[in-house]
matplotlib code that plots the C-alpha trace (Angstrom):
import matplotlib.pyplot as plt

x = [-11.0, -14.5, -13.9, -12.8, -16.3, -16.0, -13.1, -13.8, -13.7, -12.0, -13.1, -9.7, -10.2, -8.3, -10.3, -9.9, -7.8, -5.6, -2.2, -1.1, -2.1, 0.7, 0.3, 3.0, 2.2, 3.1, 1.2, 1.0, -1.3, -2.6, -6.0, -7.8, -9.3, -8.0, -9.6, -9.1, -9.2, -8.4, -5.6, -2.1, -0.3, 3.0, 3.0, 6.7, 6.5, 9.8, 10.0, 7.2, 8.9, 6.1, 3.3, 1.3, 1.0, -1.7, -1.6, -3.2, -2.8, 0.4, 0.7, 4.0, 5.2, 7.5, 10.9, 11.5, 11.3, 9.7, 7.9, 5.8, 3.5, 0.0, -1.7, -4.9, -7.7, -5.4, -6.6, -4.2, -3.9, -1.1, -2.7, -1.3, -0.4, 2.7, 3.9, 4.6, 6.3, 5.4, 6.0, 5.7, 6.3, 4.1, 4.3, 1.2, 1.3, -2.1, -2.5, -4.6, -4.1, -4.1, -2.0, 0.2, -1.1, -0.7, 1.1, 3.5, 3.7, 4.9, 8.0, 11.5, 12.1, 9.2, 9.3, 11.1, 7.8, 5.5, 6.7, 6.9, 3.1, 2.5, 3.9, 2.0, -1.2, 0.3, 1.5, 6.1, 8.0, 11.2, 14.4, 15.5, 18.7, 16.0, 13.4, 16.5, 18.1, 14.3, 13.1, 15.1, 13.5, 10.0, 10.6, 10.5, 7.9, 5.9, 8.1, 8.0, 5.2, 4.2, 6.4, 9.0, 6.2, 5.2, 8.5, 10.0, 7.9, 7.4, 11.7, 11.0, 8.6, 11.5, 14.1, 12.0, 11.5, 14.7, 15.9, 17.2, 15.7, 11.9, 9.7, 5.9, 3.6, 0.8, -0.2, -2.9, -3.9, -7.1, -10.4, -11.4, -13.4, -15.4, -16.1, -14.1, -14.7, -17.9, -19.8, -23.1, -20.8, -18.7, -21.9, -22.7, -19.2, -18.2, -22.0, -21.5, -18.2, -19.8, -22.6, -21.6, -21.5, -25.3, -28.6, -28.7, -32.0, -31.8, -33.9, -31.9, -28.8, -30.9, -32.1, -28.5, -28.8, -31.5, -32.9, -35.8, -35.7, -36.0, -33.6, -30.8, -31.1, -30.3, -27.3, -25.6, -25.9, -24.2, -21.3, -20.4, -21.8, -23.8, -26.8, -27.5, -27.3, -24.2, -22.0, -23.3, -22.1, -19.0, -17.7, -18.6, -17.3, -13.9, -13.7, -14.8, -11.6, -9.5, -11.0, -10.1, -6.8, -5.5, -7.9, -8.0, -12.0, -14.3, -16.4, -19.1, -17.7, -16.3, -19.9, -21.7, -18.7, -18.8, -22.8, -24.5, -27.1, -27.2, -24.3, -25.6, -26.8, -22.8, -21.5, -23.6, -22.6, -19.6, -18.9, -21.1, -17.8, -15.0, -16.0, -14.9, -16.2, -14.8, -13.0, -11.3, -10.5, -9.1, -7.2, -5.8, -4.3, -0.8, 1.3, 1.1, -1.3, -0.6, -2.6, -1.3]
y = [-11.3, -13.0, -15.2, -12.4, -12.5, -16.4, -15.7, -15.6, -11.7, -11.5, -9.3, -8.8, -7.4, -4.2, -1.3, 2.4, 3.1, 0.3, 0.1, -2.9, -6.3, -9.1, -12.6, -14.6, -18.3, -22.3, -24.6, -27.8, -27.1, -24.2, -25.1, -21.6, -20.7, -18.5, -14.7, -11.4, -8.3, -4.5, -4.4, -4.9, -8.1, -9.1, -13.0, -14.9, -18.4, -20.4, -24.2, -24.6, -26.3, -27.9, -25.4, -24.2, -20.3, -18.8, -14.9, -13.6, -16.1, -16.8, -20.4, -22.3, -24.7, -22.6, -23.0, -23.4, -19.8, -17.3, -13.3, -12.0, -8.5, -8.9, -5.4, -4.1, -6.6, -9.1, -12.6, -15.0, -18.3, -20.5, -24.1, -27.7, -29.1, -31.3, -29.8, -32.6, -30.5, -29.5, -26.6, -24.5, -21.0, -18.0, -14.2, -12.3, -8.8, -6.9, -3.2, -0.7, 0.5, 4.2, 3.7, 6.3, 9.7, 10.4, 13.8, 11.6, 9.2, 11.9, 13.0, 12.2, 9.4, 7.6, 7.0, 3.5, 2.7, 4.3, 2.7, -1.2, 0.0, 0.5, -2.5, -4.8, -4.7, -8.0, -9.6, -9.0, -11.9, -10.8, -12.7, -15.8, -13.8, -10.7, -13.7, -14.8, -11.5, -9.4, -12.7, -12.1, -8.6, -10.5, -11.8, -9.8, -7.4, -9.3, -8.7, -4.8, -2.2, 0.8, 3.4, 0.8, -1.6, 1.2, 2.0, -1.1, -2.2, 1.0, 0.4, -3.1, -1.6, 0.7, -1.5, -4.2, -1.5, -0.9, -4.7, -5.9, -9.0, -8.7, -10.3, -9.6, -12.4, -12.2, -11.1, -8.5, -6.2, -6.9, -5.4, -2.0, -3.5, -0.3, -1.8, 1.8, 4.1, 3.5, 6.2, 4.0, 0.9, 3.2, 4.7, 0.9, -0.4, 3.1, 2.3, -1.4, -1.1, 1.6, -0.5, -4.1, -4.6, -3.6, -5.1, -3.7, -3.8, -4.0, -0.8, 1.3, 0.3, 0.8, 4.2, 5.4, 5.1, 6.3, 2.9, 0.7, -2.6, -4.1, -2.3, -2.6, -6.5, -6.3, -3.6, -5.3, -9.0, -7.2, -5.7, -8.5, -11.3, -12.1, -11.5, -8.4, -10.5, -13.0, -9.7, -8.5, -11.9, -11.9, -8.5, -9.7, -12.9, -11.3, -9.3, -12.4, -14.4, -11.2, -11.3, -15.4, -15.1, -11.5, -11.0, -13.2, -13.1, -16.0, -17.2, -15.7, -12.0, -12.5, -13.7, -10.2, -8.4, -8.6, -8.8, -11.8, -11.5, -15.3, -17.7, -20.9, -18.6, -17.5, -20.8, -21.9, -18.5, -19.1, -22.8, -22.0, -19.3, -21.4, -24.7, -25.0, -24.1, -20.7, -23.1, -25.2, -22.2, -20.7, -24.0, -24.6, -21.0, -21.7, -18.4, -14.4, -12.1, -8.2, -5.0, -1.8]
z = [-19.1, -19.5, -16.5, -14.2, -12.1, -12.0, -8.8, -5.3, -4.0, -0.8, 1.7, 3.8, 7.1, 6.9, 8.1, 6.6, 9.9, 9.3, 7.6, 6.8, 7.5, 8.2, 8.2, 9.4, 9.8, 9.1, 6.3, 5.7, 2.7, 0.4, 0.0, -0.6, -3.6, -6.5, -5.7, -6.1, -3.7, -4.4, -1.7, -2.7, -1.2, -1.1, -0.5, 0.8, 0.8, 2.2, 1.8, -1.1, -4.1, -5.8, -5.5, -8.0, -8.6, -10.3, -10.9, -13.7, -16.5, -15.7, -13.9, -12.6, -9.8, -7.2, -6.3, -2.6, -2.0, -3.7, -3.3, -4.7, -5.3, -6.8, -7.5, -6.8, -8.4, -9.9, -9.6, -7.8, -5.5, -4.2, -4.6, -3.2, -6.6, -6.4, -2.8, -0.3, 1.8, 5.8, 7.6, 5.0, 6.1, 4.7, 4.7, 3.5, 3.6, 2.7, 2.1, 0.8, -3.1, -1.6, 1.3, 0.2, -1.1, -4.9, -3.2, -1.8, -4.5, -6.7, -4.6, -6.4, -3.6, -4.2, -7.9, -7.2, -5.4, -7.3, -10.6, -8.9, -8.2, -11.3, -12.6, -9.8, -12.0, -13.5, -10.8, -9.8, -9.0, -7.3, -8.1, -5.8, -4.4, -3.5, -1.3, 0.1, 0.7, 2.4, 4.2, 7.6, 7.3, 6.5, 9.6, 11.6, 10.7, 13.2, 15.9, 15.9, 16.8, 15.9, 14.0, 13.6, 12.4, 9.6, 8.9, 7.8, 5.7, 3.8, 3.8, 2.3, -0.3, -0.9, -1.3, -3.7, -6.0, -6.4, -6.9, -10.6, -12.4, -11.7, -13.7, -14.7, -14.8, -16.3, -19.7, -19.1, -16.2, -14.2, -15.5, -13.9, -11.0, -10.3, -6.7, -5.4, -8.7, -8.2, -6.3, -5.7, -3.8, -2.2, 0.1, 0.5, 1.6, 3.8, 5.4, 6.5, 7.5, 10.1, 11.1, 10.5, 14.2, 14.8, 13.1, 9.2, 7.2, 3.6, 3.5, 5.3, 3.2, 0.3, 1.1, 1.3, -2.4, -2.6, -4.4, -4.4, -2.6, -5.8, -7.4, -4.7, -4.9, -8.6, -7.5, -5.4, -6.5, -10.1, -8.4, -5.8, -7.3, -3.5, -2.0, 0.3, 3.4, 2.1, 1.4, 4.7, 6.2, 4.6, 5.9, 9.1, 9.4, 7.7, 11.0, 13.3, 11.8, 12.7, 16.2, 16.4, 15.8, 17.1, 20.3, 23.4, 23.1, 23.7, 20.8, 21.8, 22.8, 19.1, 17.3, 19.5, 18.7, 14.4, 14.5, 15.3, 18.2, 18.1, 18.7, 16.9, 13.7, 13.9, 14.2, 11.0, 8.9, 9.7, 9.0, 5.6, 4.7, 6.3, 6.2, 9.8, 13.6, 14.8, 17.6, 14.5, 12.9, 15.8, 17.1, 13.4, 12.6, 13.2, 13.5, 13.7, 12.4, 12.9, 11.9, 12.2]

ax = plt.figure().add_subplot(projection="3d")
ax.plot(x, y, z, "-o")
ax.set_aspect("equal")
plt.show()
């Protein structure tokens, strides 16, 4: 759709190495904007009758419970609307479009899967009695490690595709975002997420392409819609917010640790992305957040 590139890109912080990413935390509101990512996510909200859900062009007020899968590069929010509910319980699950092999996709046992995948381009909403039936299991998925961490949800994946009464949402699929096809802003992402931690010129970056200066800058602000340095930033504050909430690091160790060389130039960047200090952000994330 024309307005596609008008949406926030999120840049989640799941590594290559990583598996999944679990959210598990309490709201009072749903106040972040309407974006699009290529991971899949599966989002469980419990005790949010009056929200407003936006995937795709499809848009409707929620029930009191509710799950849902959004495919790779769909567009989608949760916002406040007529919610005046607390303690609002949320379930984000995040991960990557290729996080099982097309070799593995293609044995009998995982059609089920491999077919809802297919289907997530537009967006699934799962029947009431199938929230209601996975959310103990959603649960828990905090709670375990490892293997049985893995496991599980690859058994929840299993077991959603093979539920009756899902719907698709929206109308149309999301345009080819060429962020991964794209050979050019693979070599930039793969490169940053190596060095995002150490100083980065923008002519080393550009010389991975093998591009002029000038010619980068036109690049990159064409395929993310940000400047060199702001999609530079963002990658790295996406790792400092991991850091807040999953690692018992001072600010500080946390601003070295995803880049900055300067704690009051972190604190700025990162108030500029979050509208908040990384000790608010830290102080208001209320709940769990796993990566395996």
């Amino acid at each position: 759709m024309s307005n596609f590139k008008k949406f926030h890109r999120e840049i989640v912080p799941l590594s290559a190495r990583d598996s999944f990413l679990v959210f598990d935390r309490i709201k009072n509101e749903f106040d972040y904007p309407v974006h699009y990512h290529s991971e899949f996510e599966i989002n469980f909200i419990l005790n949010g009758k009056g929200i407003r859900r936006v995937v795709g062009d499809n848009i409707a007020e929620i029930e009191d419970i509710e799950l849902v899968l959004v495919g790779s590069n769909l567009y989608h929010g949760w916002e406040q609307h007529k919610c005046k509910n607390k303690n609002i319980h949320e379930i984000t699950i995040q991960f990557h479009s290729d996080i099982f092999h097309e070799s593995l996709l293609s044995r009998r046992i995982m059609t089920p899967i491999k077919e809802m995948f297919n289907r997530s381009v537009y967006g699934i909403l799962f029947s009431k009695s199938t929230a209601i039936m996975i959310a103990p299991r959603l649960e828990m998925i905090s709670k375990l490690d490892g293997m049985d961490y893995f496991l599980e949800i690859t058994s929840i994946l299993y077991d959603l595709a093979n539920t009756r009464n899902q719907r698709l949402l929206s109308t149309f699929t999301s345009e080819n975002d060429d962020f991964i096809e794209c050979d050019k802003m693979k070599l930039i992402y793969d490169y940053i997420q190596k060095k995002f931690a150490e100083k980065i010129t923008l002519e080393e970056v550009a010389s991975v392409v093998n591009m002029t200066i000038i010619s980068f800058n036109r690049f990159i602000k064409k395929r993310t819609g940000k400047t060199f340095i702001n999609y530079v930033n963002d990658i790295r504050i996406g790792y400092a917010t991991r850091w807040l909430v999953e690692k018992d690091l001072s600010i500080s160790e946390v601003a070295f640790k995803s880049g900055f060389n300067n704690i009051s130039h972190f604190n700025r960047i990162f108030k500029v992305f979050k509208e908040c200090t990384p000790s608010q952000y830290r102080d208001d994330f209320s709940g769990l957040k796993r990566i395996l």
